[in-house]
N, CA, C and O atoms as a Tripos MOL2 file, in Angstrom:
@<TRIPOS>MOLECULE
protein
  300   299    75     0     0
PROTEIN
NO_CHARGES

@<TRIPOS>ATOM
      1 N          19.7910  -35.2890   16.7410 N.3       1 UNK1
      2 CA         20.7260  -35.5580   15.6620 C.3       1 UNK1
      3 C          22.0850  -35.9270   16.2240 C.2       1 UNK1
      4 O          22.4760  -35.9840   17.3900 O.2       1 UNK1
      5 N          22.7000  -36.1620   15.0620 N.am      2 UNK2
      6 CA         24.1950  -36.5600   15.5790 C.3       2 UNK2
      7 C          24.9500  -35.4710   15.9090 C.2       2 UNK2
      8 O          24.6630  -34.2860   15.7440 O.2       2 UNK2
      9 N          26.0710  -36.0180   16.4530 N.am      3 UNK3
     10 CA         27.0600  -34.6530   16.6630 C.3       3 UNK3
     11 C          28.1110  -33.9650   15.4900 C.2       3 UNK3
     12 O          29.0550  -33.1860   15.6200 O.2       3 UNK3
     13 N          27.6100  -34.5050   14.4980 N.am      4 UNK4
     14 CA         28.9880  -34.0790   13.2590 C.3       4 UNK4
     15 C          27.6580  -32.4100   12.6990 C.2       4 UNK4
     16 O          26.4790  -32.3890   12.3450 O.2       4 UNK4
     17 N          28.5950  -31.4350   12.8850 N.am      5 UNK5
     18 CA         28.3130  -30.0780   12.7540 C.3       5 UNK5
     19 C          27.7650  -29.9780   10.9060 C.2       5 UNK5
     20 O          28.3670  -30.5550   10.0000 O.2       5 UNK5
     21 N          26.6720  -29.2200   10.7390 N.am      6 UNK6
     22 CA         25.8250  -29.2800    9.9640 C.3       6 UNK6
     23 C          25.6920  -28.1370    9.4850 C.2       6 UNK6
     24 O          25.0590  -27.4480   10.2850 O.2       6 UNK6
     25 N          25.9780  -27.5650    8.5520 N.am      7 UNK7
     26 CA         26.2280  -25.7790    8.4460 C.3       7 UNK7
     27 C          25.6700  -25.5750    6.7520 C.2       7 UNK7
     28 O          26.3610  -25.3040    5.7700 O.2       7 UNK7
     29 N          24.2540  -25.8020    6.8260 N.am      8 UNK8
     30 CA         23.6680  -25.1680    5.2650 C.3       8 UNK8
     31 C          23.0340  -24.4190    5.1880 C.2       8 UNK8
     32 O          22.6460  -23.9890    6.2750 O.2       8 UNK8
     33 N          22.6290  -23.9170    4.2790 N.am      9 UNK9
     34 CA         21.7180  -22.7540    4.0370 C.3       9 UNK9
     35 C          20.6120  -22.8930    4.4080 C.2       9 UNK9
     36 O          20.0080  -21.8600    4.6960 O.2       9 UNK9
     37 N          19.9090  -24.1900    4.5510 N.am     10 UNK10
     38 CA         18.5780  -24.7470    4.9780 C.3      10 UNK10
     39 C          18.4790  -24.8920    6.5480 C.2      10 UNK10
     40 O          17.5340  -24.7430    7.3230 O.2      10 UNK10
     41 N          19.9620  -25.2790    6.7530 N.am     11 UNK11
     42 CA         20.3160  -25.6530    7.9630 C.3      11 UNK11
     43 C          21.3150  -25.5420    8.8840 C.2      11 UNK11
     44 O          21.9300  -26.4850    9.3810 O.2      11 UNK11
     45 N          21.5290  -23.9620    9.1890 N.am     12 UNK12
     46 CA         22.4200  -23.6570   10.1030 C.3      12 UNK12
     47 C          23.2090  -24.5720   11.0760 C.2      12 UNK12
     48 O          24.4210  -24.7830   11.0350 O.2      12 UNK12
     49 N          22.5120  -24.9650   11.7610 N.am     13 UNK13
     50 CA         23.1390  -25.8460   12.5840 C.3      13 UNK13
     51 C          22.1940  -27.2800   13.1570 C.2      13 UNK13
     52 O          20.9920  -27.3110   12.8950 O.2      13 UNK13
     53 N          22.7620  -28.2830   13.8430 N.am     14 UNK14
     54 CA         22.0240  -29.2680   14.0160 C.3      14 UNK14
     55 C          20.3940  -29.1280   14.7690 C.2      14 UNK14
     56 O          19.3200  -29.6590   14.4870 O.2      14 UNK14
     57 N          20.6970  -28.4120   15.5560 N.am     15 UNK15
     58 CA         19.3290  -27.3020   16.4760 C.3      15 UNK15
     59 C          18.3080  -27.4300   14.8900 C.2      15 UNK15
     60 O          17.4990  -28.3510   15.0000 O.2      15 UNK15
     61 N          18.2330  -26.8290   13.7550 N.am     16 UNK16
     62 CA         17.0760  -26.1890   13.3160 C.3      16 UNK16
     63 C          17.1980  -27.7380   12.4340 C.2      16 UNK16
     64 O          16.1710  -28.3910   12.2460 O.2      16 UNK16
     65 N          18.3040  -28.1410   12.0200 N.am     17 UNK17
     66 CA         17.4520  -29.7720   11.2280 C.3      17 UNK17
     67 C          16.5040  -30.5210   12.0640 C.2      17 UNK17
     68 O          15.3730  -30.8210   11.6820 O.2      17 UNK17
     69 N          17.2060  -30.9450   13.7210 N.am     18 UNK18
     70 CA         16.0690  -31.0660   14.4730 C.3      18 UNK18
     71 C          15.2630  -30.7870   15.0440 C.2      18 UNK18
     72 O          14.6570  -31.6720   15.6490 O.2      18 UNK18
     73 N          14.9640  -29.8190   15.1170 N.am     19 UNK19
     74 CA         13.6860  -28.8320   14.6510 C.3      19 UNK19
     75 C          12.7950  -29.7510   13.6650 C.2      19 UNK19
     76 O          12.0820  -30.7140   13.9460 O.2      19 UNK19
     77 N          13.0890  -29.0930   12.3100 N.am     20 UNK20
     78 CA         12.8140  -29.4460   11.5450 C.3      20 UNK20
     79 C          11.7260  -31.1050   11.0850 C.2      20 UNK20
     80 O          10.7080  -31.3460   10.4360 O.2      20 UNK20
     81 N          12.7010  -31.8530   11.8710 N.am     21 UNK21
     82 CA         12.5370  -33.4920   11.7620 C.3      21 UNK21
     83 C          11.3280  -33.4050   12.6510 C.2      21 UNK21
     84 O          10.2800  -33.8170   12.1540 O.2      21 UNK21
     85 N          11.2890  -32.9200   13.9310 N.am     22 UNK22
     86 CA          9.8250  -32.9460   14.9250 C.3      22 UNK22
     87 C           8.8260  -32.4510   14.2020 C.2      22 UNK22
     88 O           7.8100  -33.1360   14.3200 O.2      22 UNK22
     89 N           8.6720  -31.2270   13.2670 N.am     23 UNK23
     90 CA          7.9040  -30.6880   12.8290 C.3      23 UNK23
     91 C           6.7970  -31.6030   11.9970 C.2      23 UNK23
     92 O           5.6250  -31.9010   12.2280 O.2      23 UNK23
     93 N           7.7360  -31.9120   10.9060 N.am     24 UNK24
     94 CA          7.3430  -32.6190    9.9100 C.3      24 UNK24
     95 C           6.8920  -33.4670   10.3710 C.2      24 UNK24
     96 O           5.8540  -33.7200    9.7610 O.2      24 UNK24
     97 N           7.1900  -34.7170   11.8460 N.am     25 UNK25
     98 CA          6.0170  -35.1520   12.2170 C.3      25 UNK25
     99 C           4.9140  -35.0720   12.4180 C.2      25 UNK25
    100 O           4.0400  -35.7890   11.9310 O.2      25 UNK25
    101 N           4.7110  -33.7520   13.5390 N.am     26 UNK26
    102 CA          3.5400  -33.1700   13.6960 C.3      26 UNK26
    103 C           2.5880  -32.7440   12.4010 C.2      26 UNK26
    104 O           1.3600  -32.8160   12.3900 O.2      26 UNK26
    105 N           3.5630  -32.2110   11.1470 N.am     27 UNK27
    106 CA          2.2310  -32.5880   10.2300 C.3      27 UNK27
    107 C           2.1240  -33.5070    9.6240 C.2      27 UNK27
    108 O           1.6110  -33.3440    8.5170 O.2      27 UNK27
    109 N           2.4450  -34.6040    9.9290 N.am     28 UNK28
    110 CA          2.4720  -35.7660    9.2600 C.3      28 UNK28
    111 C           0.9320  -36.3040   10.1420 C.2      28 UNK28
    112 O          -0.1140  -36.5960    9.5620 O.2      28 UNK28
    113 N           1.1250  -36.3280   11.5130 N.am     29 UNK29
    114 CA          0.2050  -36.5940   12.0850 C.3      29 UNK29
    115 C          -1.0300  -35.5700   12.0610 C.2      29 UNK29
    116 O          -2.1790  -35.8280   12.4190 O.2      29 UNK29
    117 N          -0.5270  -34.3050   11.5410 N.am     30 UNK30
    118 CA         -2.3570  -33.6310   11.4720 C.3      30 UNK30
    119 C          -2.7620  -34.0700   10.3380 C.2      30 UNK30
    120 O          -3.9470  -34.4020   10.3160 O.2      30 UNK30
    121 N          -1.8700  -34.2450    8.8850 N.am     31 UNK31
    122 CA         -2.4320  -34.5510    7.5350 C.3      31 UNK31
    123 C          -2.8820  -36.1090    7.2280 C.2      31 UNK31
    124 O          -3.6250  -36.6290    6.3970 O.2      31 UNK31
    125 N          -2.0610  -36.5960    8.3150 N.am     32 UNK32
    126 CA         -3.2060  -38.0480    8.0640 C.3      32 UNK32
    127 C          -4.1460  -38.7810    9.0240 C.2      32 UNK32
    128 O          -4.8010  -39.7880    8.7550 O.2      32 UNK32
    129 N          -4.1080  -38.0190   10.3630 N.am     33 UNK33
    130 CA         -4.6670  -38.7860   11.2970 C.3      33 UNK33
    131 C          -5.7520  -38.0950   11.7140 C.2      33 UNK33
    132 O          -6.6570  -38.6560   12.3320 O.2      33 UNK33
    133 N          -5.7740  -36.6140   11.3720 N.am     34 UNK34
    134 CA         -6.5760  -36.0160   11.9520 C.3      34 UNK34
    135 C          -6.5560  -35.4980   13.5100 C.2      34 UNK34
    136 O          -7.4430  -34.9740   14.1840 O.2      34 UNK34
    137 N          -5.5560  -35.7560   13.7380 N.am     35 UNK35
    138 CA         -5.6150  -35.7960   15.4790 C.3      35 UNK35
    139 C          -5.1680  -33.7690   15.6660 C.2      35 UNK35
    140 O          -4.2730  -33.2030   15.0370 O.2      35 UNK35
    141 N          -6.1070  -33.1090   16.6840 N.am     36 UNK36
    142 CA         -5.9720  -32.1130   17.0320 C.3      36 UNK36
    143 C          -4.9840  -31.1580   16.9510 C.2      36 UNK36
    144 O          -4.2460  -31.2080   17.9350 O.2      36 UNK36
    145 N          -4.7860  -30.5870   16.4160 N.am     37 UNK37
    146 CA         -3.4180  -29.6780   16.3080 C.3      37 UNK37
    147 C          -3.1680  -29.1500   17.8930 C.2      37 UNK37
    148 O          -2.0210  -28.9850   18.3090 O.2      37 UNK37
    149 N          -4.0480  -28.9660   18.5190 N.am     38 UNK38
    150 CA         -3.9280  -28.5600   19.9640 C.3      38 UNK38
    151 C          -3.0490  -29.5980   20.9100 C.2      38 UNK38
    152 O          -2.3420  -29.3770   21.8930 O.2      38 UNK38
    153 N          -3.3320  -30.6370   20.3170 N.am     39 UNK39
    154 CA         -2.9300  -31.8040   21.1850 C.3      39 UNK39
    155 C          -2.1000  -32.5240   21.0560 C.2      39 UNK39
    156 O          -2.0130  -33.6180   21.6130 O.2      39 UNK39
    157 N          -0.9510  -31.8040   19.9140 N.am     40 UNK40
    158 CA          0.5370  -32.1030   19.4940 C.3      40 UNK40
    159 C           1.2580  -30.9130   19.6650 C.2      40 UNK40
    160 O           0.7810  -29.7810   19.7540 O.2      40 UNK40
    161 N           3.0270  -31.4060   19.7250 N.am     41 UNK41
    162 CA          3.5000  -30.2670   20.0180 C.3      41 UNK41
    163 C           5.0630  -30.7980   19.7980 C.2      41 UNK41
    164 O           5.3890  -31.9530   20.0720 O.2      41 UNK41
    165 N           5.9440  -29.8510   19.2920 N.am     42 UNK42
    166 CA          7.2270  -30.5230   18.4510 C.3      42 UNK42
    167 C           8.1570  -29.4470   19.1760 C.2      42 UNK42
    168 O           7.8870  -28.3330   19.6260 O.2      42 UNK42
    169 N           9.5960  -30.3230   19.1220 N.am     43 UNK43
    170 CA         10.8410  -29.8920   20.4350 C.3      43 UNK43
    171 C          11.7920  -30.7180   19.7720 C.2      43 UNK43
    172 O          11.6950  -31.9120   19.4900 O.2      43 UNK43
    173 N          13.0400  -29.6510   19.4900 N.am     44 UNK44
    174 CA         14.5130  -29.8880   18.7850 C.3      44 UNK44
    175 C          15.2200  -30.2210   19.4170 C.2      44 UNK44
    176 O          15.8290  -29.1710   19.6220 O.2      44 UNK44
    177 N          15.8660  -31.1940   20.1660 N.am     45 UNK45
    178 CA         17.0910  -31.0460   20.9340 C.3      45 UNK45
    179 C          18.8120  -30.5340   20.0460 C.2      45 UNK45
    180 O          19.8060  -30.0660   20.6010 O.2      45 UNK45
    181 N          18.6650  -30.7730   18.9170 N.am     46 UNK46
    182 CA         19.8120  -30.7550   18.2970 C.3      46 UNK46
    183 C          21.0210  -32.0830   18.6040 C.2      46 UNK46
    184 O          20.8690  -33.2480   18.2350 O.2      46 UNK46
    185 N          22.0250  -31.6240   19.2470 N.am     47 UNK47
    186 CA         22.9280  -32.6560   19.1410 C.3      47 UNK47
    187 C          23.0270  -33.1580   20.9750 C.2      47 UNK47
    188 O          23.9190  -33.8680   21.4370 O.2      47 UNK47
    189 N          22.1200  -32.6950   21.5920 N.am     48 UNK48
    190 CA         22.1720  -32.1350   23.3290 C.3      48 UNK48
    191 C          21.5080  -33.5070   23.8340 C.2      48 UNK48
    192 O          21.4980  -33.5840   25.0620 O.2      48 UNK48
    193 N          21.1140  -34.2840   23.3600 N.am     49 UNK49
    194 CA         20.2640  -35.3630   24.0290 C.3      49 UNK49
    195 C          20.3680  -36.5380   23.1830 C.2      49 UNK49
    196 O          19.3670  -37.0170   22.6490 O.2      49 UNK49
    197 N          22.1040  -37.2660   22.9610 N.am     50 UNK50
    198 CA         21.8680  -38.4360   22.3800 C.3      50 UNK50
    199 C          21.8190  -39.2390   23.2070 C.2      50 UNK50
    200 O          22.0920  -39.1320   24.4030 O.2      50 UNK50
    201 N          21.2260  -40.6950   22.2360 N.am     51 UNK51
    202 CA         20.4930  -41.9100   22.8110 C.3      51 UNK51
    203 C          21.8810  -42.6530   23.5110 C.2      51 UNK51
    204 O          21.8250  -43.2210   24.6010 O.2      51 UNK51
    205 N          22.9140  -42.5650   22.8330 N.am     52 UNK52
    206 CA         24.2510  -43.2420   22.8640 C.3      52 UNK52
    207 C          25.0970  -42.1040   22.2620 C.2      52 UNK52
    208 O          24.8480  -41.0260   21.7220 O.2      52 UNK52
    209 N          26.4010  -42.9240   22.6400 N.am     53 UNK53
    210 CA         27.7650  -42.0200   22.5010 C.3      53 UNK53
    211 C          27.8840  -41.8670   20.9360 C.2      53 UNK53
    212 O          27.9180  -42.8290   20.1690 O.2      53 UNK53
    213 N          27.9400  -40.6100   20.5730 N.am     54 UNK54
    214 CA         28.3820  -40.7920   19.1910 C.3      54 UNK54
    215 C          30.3330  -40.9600   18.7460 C.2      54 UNK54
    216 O          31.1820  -40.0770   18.8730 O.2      54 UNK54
    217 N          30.4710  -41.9560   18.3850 N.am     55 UNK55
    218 CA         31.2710  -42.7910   18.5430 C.3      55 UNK55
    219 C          31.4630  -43.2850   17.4360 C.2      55 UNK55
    220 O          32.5210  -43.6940   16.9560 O.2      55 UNK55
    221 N          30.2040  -43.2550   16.8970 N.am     56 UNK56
    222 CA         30.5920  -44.3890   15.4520 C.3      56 UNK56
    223 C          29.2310  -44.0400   14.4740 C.2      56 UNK56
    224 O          28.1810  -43.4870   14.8020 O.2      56 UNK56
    225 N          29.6170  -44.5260   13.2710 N.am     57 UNK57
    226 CA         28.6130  -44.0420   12.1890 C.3      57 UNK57
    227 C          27.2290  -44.9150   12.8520 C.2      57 UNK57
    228 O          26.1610  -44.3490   12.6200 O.2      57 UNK57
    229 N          27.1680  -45.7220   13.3420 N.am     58 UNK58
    230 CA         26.1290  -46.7670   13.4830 C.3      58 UNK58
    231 C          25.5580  -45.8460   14.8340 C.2      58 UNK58
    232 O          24.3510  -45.6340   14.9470 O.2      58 UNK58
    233 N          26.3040  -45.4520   15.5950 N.am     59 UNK59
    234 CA         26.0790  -44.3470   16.7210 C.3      59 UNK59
    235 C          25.0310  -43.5740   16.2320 C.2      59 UNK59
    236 O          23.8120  -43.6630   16.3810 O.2      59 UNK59
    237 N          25.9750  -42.5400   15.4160 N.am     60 UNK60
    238 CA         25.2420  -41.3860   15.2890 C.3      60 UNK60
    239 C          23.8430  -41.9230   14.4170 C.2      60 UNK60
    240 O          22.8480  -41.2100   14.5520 O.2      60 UNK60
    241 N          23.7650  -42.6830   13.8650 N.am     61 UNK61
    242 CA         22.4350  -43.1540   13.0810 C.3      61 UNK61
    243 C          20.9470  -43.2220   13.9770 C.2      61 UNK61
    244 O          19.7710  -42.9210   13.7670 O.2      61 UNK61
    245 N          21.9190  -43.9220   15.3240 N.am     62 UNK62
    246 CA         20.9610  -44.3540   16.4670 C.3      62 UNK62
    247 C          20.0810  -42.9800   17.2250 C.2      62 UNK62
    248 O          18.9640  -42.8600   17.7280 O.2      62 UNK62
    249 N          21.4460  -41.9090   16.9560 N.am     63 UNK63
    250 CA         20.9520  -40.4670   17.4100 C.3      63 UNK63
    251 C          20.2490  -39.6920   16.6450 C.2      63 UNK63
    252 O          19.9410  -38.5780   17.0670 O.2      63 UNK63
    253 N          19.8570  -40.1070   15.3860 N.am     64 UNK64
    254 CA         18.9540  -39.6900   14.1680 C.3      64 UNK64
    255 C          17.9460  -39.7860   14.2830 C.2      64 UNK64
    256 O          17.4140  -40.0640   13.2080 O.2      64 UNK64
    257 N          16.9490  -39.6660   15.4720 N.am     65 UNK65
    258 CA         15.5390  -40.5210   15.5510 C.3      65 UNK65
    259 C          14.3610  -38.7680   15.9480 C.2      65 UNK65
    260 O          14.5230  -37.5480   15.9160 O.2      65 UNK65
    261 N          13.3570  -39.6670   16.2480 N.am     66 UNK66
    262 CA         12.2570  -39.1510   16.9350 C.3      66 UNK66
    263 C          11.7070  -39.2500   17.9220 C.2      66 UNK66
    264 O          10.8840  -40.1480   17.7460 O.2      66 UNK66
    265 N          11.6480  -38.9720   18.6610 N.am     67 UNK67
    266 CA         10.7360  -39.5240   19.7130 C.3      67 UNK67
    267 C           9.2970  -38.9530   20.1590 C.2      67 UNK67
    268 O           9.1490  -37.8140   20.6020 O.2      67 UNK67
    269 N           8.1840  -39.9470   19.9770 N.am     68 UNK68
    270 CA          6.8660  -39.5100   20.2960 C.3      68 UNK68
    271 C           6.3180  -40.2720   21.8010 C.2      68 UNK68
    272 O           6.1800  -41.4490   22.1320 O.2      68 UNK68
    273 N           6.1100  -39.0550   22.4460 N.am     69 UNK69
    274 CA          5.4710  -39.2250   23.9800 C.3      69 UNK69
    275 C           4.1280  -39.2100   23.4700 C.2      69 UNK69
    276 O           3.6520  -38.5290   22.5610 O.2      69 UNK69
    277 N           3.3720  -40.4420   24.5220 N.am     70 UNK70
    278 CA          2.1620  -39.9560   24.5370 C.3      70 UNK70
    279 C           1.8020  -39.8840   25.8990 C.2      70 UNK70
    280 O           2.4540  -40.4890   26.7500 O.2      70 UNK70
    281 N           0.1490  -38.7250   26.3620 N.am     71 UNK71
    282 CA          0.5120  -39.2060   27.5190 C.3      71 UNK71
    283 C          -0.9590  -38.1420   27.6660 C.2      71 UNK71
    284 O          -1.1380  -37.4120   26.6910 O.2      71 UNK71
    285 N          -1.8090  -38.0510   28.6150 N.am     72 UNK72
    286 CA         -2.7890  -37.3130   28.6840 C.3      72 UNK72
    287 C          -2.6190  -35.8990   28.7620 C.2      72 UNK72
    288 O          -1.6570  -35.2310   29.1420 O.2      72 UNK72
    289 N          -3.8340  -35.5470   28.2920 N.am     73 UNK73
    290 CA         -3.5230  -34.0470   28.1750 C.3      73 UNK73
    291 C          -4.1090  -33.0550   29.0340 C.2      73 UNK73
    292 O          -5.2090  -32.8070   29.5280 O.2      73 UNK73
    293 N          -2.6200  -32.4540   29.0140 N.am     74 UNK74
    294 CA         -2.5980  -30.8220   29.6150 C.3      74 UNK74
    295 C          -3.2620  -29.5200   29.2400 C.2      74 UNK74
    296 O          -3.2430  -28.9360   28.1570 O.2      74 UNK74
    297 N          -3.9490  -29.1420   30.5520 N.am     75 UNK75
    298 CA         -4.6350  -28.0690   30.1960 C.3      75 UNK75
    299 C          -3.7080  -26.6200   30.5060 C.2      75 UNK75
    300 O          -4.1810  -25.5160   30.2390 O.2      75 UNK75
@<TRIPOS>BOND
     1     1     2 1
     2     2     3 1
     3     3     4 2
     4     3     5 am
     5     5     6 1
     6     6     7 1
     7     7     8 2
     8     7     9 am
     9     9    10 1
    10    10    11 1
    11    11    12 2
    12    11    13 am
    13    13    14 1
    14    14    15 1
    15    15    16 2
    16    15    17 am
    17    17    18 1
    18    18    19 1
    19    19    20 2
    20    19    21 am
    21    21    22 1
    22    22    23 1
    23    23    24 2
    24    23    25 am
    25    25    26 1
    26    26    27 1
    27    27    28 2
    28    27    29 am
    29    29    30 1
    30    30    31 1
    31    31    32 2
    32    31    33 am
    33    33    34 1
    34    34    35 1
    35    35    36 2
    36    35    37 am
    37    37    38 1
    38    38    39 1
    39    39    40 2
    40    39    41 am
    41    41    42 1
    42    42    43 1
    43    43    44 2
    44    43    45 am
    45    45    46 1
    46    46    47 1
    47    47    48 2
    48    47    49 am
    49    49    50 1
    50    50    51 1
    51    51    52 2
    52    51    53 am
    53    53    54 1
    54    54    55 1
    55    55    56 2
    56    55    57 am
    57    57    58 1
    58    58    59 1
    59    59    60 2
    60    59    61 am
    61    61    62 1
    62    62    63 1
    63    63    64 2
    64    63    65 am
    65    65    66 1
    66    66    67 1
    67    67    68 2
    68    67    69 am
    69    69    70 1
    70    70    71 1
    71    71    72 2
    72    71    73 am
    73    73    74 1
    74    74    75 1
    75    75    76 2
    76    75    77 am
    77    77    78 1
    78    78    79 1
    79    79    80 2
    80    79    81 am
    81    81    82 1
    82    82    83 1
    83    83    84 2
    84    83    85 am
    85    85    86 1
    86    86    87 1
    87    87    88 2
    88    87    89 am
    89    89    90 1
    90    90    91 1
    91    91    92 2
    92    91    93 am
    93    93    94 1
    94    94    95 1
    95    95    96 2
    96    95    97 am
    97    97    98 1
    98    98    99 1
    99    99   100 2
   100    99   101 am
   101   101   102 1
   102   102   103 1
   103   103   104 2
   104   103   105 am
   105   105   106 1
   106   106   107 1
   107   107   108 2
   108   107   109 am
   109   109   110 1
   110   110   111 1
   111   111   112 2
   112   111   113 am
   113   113   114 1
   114   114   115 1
   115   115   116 2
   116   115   117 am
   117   117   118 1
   118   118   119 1
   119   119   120 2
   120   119   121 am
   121   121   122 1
   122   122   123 1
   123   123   124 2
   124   123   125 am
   125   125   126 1
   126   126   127 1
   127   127   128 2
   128   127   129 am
   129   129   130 1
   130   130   131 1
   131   131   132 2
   132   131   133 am
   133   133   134 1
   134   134   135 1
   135   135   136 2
   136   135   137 am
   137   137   138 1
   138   138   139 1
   139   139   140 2
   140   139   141 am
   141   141   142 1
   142   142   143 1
   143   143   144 2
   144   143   145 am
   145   145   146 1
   146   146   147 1
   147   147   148 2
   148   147   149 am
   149   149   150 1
   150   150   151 1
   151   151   152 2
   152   151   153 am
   153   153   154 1
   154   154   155 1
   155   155   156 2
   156   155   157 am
   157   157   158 1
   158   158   159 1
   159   159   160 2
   160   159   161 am
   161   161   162 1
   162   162   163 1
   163   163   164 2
   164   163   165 am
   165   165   166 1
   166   166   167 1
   167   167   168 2
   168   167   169 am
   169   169   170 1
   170   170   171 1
   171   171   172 2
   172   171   173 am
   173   173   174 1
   174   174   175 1
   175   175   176 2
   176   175   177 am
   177   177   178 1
   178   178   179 1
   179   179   180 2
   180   179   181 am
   181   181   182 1
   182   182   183 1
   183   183   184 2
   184   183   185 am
   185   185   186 1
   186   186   187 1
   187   187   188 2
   188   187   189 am
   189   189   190 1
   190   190   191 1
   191   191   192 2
   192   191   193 am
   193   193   194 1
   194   194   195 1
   195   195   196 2
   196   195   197 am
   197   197   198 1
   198   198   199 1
   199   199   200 2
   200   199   201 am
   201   201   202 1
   202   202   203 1
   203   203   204 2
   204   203   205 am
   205   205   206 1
   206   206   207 1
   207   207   208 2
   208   207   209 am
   209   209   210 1
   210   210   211 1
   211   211   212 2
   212   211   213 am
   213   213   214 1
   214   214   215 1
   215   215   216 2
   216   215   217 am
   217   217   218 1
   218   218   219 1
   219   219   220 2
   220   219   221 am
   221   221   222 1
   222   222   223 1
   223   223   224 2
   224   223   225 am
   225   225   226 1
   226   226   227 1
   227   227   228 2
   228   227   229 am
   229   229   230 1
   230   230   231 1
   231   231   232 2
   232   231   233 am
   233   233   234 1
   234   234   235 1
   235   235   236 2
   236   235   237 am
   237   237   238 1
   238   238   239 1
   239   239   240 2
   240   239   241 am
   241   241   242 1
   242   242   243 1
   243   243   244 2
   244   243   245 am
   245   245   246 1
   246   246   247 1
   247   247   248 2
   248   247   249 am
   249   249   250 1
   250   250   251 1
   251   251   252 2
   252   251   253 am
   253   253   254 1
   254   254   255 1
   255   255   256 2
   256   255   257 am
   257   257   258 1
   258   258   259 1
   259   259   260 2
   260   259   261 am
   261   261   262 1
   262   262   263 1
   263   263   264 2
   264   263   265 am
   265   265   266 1
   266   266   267 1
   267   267   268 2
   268   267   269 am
   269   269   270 1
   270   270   271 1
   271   271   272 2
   272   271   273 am
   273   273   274 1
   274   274   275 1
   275   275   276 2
   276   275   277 am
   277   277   278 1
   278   278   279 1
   279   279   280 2
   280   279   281 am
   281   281   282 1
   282   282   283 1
   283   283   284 2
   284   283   285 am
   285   285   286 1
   286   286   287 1
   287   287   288 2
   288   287   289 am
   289   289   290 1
   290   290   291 1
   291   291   292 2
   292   291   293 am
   293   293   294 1
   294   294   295 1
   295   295   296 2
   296   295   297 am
   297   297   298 1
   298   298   299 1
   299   299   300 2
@<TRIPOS>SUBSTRUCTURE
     1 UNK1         2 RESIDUE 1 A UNK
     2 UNK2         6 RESIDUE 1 A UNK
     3 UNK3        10 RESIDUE 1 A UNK
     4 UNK4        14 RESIDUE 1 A UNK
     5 UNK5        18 RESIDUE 1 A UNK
     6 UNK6        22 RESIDUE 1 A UNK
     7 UNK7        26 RESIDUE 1 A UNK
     8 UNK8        30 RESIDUE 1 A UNK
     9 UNK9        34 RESIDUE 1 A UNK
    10 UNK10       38 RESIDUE 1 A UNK
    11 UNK11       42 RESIDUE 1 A UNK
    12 UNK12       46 RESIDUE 1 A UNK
    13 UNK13       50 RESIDUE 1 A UNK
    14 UNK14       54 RESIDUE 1 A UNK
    15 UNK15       58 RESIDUE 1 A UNK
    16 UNK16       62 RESIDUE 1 A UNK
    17 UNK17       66 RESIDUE 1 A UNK
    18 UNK18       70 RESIDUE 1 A UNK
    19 UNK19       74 RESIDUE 1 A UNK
    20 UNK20       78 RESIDUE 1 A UNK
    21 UNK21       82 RESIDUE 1 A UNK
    22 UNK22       86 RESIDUE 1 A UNK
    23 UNK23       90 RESIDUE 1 A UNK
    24 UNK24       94 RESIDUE 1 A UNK
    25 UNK25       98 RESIDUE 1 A UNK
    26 UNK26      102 RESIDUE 1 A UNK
    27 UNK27      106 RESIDUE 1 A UNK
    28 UNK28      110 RESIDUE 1 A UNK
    29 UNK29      114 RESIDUE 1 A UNK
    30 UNK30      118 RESIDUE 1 A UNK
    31 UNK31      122 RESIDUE 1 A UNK
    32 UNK32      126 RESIDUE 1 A UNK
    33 UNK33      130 RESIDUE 1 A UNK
    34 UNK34      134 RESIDUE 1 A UNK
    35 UNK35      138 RESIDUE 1 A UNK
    36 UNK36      142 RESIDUE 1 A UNK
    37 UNK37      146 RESIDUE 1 A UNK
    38 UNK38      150 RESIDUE 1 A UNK
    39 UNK39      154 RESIDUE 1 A UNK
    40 UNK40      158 RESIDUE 1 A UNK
    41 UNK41      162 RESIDUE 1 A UNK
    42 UNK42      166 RESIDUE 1 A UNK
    43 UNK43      170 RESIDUE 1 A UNK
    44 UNK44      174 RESIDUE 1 A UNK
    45 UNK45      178 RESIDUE 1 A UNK
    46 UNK46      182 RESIDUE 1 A UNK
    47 UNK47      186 RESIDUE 1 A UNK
    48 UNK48      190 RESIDUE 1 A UNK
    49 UNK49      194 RESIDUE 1 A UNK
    50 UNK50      198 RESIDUE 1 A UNK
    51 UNK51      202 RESIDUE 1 A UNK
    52 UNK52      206 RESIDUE 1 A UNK
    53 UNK53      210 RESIDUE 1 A UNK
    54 UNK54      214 RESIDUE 1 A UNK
    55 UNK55      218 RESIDUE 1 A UNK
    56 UNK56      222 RESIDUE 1 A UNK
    57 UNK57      226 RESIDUE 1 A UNK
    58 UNK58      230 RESIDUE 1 A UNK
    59 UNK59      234 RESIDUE 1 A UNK
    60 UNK60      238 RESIDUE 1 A UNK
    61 UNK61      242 RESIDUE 1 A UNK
    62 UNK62      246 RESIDUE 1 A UNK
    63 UNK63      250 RESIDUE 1 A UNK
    64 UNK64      254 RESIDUE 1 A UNK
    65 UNK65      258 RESIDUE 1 A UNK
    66 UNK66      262 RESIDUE 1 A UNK
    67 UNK67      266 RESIDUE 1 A UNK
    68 UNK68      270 RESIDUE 1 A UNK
    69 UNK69      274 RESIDUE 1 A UNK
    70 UNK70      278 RESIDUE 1 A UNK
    71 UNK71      282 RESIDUE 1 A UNK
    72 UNK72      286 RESIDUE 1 A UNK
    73 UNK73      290 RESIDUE 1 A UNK
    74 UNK74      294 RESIDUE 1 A UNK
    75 UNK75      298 RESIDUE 1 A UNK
């Protein structure tokens, strides 16, 4: 997420919205793809790992994302 501080009842701080945002992938991908619940796995950075400087509204938009690794699996 971006860096502008986020303080609701749903959402303490930027940490649990992105949280949040990984999650909802992961069931997005068990409820329609079927793919293994074993073989997904969801990680928040919060505001700790943007793509670019947040700097500007168009910035922080860019830092609004997801990112899905794929990659063989670990036992």
């Amino acid at each position: 997420t971006d860096d502008l501080p986020i303080a609701t009842l749903r959402y303490p701080s930027n940490w649990e919205l992105s949280t949040q945002r990984a999650v909802n992938v992961i069931k997005y991908f068990r409820e329609q793809t079927g793919i293994a619940p074993e073989l997904l796995s969801a990680a928040g950075y919060g505001d700790s790992r943007p793509l670019v400087a947040n700097i500007s509204a168009a910035a922080r938009g860019r830092n609004r994302r997801v990112e899905i690794i794929l990659g063989d699996r670990v036992n």
